[in-house]
Steps between C-alpha positions, in 0.01 A plus 500: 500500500787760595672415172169584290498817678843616464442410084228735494649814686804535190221635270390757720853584645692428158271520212752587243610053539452390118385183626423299827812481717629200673455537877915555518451783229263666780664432789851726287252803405366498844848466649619781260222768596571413881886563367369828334290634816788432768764670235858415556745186379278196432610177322220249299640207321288299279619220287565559125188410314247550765389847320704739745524809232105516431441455936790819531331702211143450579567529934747760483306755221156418659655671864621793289131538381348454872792702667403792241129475562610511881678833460251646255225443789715644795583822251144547462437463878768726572579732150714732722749209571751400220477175378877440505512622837293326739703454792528956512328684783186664443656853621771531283489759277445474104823593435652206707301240357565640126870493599524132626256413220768643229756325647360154500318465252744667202271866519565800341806600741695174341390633177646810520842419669495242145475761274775670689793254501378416135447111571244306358412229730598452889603734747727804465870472524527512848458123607793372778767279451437219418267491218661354166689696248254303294301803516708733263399245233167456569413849495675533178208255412300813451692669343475758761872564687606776688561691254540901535492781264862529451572116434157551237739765352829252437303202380364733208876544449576131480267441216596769294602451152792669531830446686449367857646686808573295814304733672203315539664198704640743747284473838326698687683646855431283731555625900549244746313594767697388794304635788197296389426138370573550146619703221267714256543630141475866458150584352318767482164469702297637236680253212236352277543120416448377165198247448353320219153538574245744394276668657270256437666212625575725831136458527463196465765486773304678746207289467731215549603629789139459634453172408787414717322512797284213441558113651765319266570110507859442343518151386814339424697169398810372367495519123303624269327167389369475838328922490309360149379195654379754831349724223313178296332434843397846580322475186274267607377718769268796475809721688656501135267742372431727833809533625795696361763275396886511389780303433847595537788346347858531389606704168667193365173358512250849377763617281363565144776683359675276227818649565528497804405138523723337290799619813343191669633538815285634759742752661601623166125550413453700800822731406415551150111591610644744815744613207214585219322694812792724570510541133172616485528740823771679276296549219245657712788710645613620155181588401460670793809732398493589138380828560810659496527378104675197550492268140531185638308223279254220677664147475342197526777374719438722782085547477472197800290191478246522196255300665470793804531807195116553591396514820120524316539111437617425877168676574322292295698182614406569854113516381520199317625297832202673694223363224680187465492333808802292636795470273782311528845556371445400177159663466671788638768459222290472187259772539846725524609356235186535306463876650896560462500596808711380789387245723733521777464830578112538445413211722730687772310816505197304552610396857373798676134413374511145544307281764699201412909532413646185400850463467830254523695491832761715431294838415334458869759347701787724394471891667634683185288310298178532698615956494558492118187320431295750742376187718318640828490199760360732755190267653469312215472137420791342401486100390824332470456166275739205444617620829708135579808668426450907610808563732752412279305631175468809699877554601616377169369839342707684715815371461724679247849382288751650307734359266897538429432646174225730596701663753785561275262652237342738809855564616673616185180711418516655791886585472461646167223748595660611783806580305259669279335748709696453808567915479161592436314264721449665880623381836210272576493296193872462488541381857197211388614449143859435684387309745321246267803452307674389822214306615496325121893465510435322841249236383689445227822429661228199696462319195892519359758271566806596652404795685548578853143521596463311806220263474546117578635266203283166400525276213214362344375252190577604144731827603269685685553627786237618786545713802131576709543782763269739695471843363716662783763233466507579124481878533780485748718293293453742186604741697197709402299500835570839592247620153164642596320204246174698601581822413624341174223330444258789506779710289403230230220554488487837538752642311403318130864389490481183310257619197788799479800236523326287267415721240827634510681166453258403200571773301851468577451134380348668157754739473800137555288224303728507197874545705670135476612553873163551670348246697107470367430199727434693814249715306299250405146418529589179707710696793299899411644762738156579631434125601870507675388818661164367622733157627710753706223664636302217617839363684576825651137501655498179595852601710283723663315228667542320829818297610289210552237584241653308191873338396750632209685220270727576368592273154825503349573309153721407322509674098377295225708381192359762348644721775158647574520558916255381705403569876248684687343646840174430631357583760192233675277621704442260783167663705205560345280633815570868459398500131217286558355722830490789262184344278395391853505835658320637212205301391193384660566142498782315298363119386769218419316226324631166373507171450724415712631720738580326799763488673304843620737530770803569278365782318313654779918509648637645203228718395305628822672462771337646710140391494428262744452160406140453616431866334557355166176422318566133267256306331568165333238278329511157343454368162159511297605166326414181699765271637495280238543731223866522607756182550826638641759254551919533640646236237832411700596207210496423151401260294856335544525506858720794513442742790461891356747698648497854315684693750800727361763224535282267356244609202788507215601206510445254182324250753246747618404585184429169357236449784298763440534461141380144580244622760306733172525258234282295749268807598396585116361122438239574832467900517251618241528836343748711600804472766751803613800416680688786666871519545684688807676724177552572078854366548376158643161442298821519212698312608216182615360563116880462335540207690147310414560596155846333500364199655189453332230545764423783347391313154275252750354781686391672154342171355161583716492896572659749353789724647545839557740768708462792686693796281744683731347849305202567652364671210485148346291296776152592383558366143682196620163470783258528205661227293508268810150538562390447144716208483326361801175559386544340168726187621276427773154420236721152443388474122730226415481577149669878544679377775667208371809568794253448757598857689217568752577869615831662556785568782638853572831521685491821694705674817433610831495881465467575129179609341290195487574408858339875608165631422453218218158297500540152374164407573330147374704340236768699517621393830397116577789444725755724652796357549761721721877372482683576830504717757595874263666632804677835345906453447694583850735641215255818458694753745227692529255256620777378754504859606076518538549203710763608759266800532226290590682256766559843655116607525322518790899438723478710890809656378427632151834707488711161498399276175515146549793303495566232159787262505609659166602838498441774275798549346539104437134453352570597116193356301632162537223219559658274788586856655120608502377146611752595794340792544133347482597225733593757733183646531292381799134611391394804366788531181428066419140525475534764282672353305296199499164687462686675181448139380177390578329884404638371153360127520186608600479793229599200200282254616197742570507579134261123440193555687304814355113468528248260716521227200858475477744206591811431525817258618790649680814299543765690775841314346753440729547253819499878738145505424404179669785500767489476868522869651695379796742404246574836350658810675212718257115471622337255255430670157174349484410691820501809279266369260138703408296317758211382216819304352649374842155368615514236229867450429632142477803540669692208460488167183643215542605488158427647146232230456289658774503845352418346137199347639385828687535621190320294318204491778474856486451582143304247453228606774541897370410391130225314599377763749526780242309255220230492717 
């Protein structure tokens, strides 16, 4: 009787459901409002397949619509009491509540101080320490730098026809202000800023500005497969036509620009687009100053980007998305390419407006991304999907490298500007311009051989050589710890120093192309100046953090036969709860959602500290398949006898290898349709195919299904996906007469974390039987991961100041794999199970990938004796402990031989063919 009831209250409480939910479906939305209501850091996992994205959409858009209704009644109850202000005492005056109501919610004050600094999205110019140097970049975005009316004059200069002067790379003074926190350039107060928008547009602004006000749900996941799929539910709910909606995305994926394009590479799209902006802010500029009878011609080469020539069409694009309903990325891309309009920017300027932003991890998650994109988290909704992996997604944005050759390029461009101007520049910019050549020199004497820097020597595989230290240890050694790196920072970014440099070196570059003793490498598009610049900038912030906040590596290498150099610095940030208790301290509520996200306690250490344990709202749910719809089985032997061992020591060798091989030409004569086996890496899955090839298993296993391989470019997977699934569904009719090879279906070798192991459905025929080879713990040779874990044995210690002690020191651990099992074995909890849930988050992500809908079945064979071994055996808890429990609950942990798991096999297909005939 309760369950009756509870089915009829989601039709009155979440009427926007496309179809009847499944009581677990209900009991997520409910759990999700609740989440909603209390506001703060909540967690709901739900398996893969059970329907999670339409329960987030259709819970999480239906409290925006009762939360608004909510406010909408109390502002009619009370019309004298702002609705953005609640908590405000009835006898403050108007002009209070206007001012805190400005403030928050982006009002006309913001507005104003905008205009101003002449910035097009985010905050003015004045915004501490440690934000990224990311921002110079992304303001450029808009084509809307600080920009005064004296720099307006020199870059009409620079695209003169006539001869060039250098006077339009010289800088403007720049006064250290040494009583105070920063330096400043010299402006005028009443400078006017340069903008590309019309008057117009400035409306449009302004109304913009209005809309930002309003309740926002930011939605966003891991790739951009995974926002269309979001998108293709939220059609199927009436939100997608009542609700505002947008999607963000990268420019290497909006980009509609031909020429631009064809770079390829994502950071060299991003130049060349920031590049056609600046372009197009000097044309404006030019204009701007022909009234003094200048005869300079138009070019084509410096009008900007043709597809933003008409900010008419960007108008137009924005009312398009408005009629249109939700859009995804390529929606978004063919009506601007149908418009000629571009896509990237027009679905950015619709954020303000929108009810719904969805977007990829890296535009919400990274500060200087969230400020360039105009993202307002201030008591908002913000829904985290795919969340299994967050803390070290999350630090991973932050960390920053810089190569050998990069800094060489920065440091000789540097050198040659200051000899340039080094008479005309003023005292403040030559005491920074001098002391980032010395800071350059410095780094660069890190990464050469036989200098006298004093950093520990190690030796490591293949002539590299590694050295990981903390950032005072480094800074000390360098000899560079007595620079103000904040003060440099914000001179950076403040100063316009690297568009000046670079512009200078590339026409000097122009002016050398044809002498037989200049170098043209370093100009390249490969190693620009302005992405060596944005490299040094990023490392010099990231100095700027904590001692115990992150690690610097240092790699030295050995040069090529080619004599190209290699080496590089990198900085890895380590913590990732003061970034994350930034979204926290803004929005409303912040939802992680999954399916699988436990352990809970490791990500509630790394990522929110401080919330109590029992303060920590998680959900979890079972499956909506039944039991027997799933046959999971640890398969410890093969057909031979031979125990699977596919540990590190173990998995290459030739005897190894022949089992398995053995163990799926035995598989494809009982496992209709199709089967995917995942391997622990590209390298191995090569090196088990070369060897069944060679020794003809592979000829036995192609006699009944077909064979196919995950591509490592992951621009290939969907065409190799569609082929496998048409292969299966032809194969698997059995005519004998076109199928005289008696194939039934197809096999698919795949690897744990590439494409198809990640947001990939194979549903139904696609994925009969899962068959996961090993344990894919990640290599102890990965430094950095060695350095994540000794962070984490440390977590949670009484005596945070003193890390943990590991029988293997720093200066002997060198990216050498018995060295980081040392180091592993050394850890007593928190640093091993990391480790070991590293593994299993990517075991349960492969093997989730089978079961998709209600109807579905599937067979999942765990490979390896560790599976089905005694945990008081092994120093590790028991893998299978880590398991999603819907799988655990019916996991056949232990065969006595092969011949037992054939005829599980054989049971269970046979029952789910004859269930799903009937």
């Amino acid at each position: 009787m309760e369950q009756v009831e509870e089915e009829g209250k989601w039709e009155s409480k979440f009427p926007a459901f496309p179809y009847k939910p499944y009581s677990i479906q209900i009991d997520f939305m409910n759990s999700l409002y609740h989440s909603l209501n209390k506001g703060g850091v909540s967690m709901l996992e739900s398996p893969t397949g059970t329907g999670k994205t339409l329960s987030i959409i259709c819970s999480a858009l239906q409290w925006v619509v009762d939360r608004r209704q909510q406010q909408k009644s109390e502002k009619e109850g009370d019309s004298g009491k702002n609705r953005d202000d609640e908590r405000g005492s009835d006898d403050e005056p108007d002009w209070m509540k206007g001012f805190v109501v400005n403030k928050d919610g982006q009002g006309q004050e913001k507005k104003n101080k905008t205009k101003k600094y002449g910035v097009g999205f985010g905050k003015p110019d004045k915004r501490g320490n440690q934000e990224s140097c990311r921002d110079l970049f992304s303001q450029r975005m808009e084509g809307e730098d600080l920009v005064t009316k004296k720099e307006g004059e020199n870059l009409q200069k620079k695209n003169d026809a006539v001869e060039l002067s250098d006077e339009e790379f010289l800088l403007e003074d720049y006064e250290s202000d040494e009583e105070g926190s920063g330096g400043k350039s010299k402006r005028k107060a009443g400078g006017g800023s340069l903008s590309l928008s019309s008057d117009g547009e400035e409306e449009e602004d302004h109304s913009d500005e209005e809309e930002e006000e309003k309740l926002k749900v930011y939605f966003c996941s891991r790739t951009h497969s995974q926002l269309s799929q979001f998108i293709k539910e939220l059609r199927k709910t009436e939100f997608a036509n009542e609700m505002q909606v947008v999607c963000l995305g990268s420019r290497k994926n909006f980009c509609i620009n031909k020429e631009v394009l064809k770079l390829g590479n994502s950071n060299r799209i991003n130049e060349r687009c920031l590049e056609l902006q600046k372009n197009n802010k000097k044309e404006v500029s030019k204009i701007k100053n022909l009234g003094a009878g200048g005869r300079i011609r138009r070019t084509k080469a410096c009008s900007g980007c043709p597809m933003l020539r008409k900010p008419k069409l960007q108008r137009q694009f924005r009312g398009e998305i408005s009629q249109q309903g939700a859009l995804d990325i390529e929606d978004l891309v063919n009506l601007g390419r149908n418009m000629g309009t571009c896509p990237y920017y027009g679905s950015r300027s619709m954020v303000p407006a929108a009810d719904l932003v969805i977007l990829p991890y890296q535009s919400l998650l990274s500060k200087s991304s969230r400020e360039s994109l105009g993202l307002n988290l201030k008591n908002n909704i913000v829904i985290i999907d795919e969340a299994h992996n967050l803390a070290d997604s999350l630090i991973s944005m932050y960390d920053s490298k810089i190569s050998l050759l990069q800094l060489e390029n920065v440091h000789s461009h540097i050198g040659r500007y200051f000899e340039r101007f080094r008479n005309l520049l003023g005292p403040g910019n030559r005491r920074y311009i001098q002391t980032l050549m010395v800071l350059t020199q410095a780094l660069l004497r890190s990464l050469l051989e036989g200098t006298s820097v004093d950093l520990p020597q190690t030796s490591g595989a293949n002539g590299v050589f590694y050295v990981s230290m903390a950032i005072n240890d480094f800074l000390f050694s360098l000899n560079i710890d007595n620079i103000n790196l904040v003060k440099l920072v914000q001179y950076i970014k403040e100063s316009n120093i690297i568009h000046k440099v670079s512009s200078y070196g590339d026409k000097m570059a122009s002016l050398q192309k044809s002498s037989a003793h200049y170098d043209t490498r370093e100009f390249s598009e490969e190693e620009s100046t302005l992405s060596g610049f944005r490299a040094l900038s990023d490392m010099l912030q990231s100095l700027t953090n904590n001692n115990g906040d992150g690690r610097i590596i240092v790699s030295r290498s050995q040069p090529t036969c080619s004599g190209q150099k290699g080496g590089y610095i990198k900085y890895v940030m380590l913590t990732g709860e003061k970034i994350f208790s930034e979204i926290v301290d803004q929005a409303h509520a912040v939802l992680l959602a999954g399916g699988t996200l436990q352990p809970v306690e490791e990500t509630r250490e790394r990522l929110f500290p401080w919330l109590p344990p029992n303060q920590l709202h998680f959900f979890t749910c079972s499956h909506i398949v039944p039991p027997e719809s799933i046959l999971p089985v640890a398969v410890s032997r093969g057909p031979s006898g031979q125990s699977f061992d596919f540990s590190y020591s173990s998995r290459s060798s030739s005897i190894m290898i022949q089992e398995l091989g053995l163990l799926l030409c035995n598989l494809v004569t009982v496992v209709p349709e199709g089967i995917v086996v995942f391997f622990s890496s590209f390298d191995y899955e090569g090196q088990v195919h070369d060897a069944w090839k060679a020794s003809g298993i592979m000829e036995r296993i192609m006699k009944k299904k077909r064979l196919f391989r995950e591509p490592r470019k992951s621009m290939d997977v969907e065409s190799v996906l569609k082929e496998y699934k048409e292969t299966i569904n032809t194969l698997s009719i059995g005519d004998s007469k076109e199928n005289p090879a008696s194939q039934s279906g197809a096999i698919l070798l795949a690897v744990v974390g590439g494409k198809i192991s990640e947001g990939i459905n194979l549903s139904d025929g696609m994925g009969r039987c899962i068959v996961m080879v090993g344990l894919p713990y990640p290599s102890p040779s990965d430094i950095e991961l060695i350095e994540r874990v000794k962070h984490i044995e440390g977590l949670g210690t009484s005596n945070p100041m003193k890390p943990p002690k590991f029988s293997v020191t720093e200066e002997a651990y060198n990216g050498d794999v018995k060295a980081g099992f040392d180091i592993l074995r050394s850890c007593r909890r928190r640093g091993k199970e990391y480790y070991e849930n590293l593994c299993m988050k990517a075991v349960n992500q492969s093997i989730g990938r089978a079961i998709r809908h209600v109807n579905d079945y599937a067979a999942i064979l765990l490979v390896d004796a560790r599976y089905s071994s005694d945990p008081s055996n092994r120093s590790l808890s028991h893998p299978t402990n880590k398991l999603p429990q819907w799988i655990k609950n019916r996991l056949v942990s232990s065969t006595d031989s092969y011949g037992e798991v054939h005829r599980l096999l054989h049971q269970f297909f046979r029952f789910n063919k004859k269930r799903g005939s009937q």
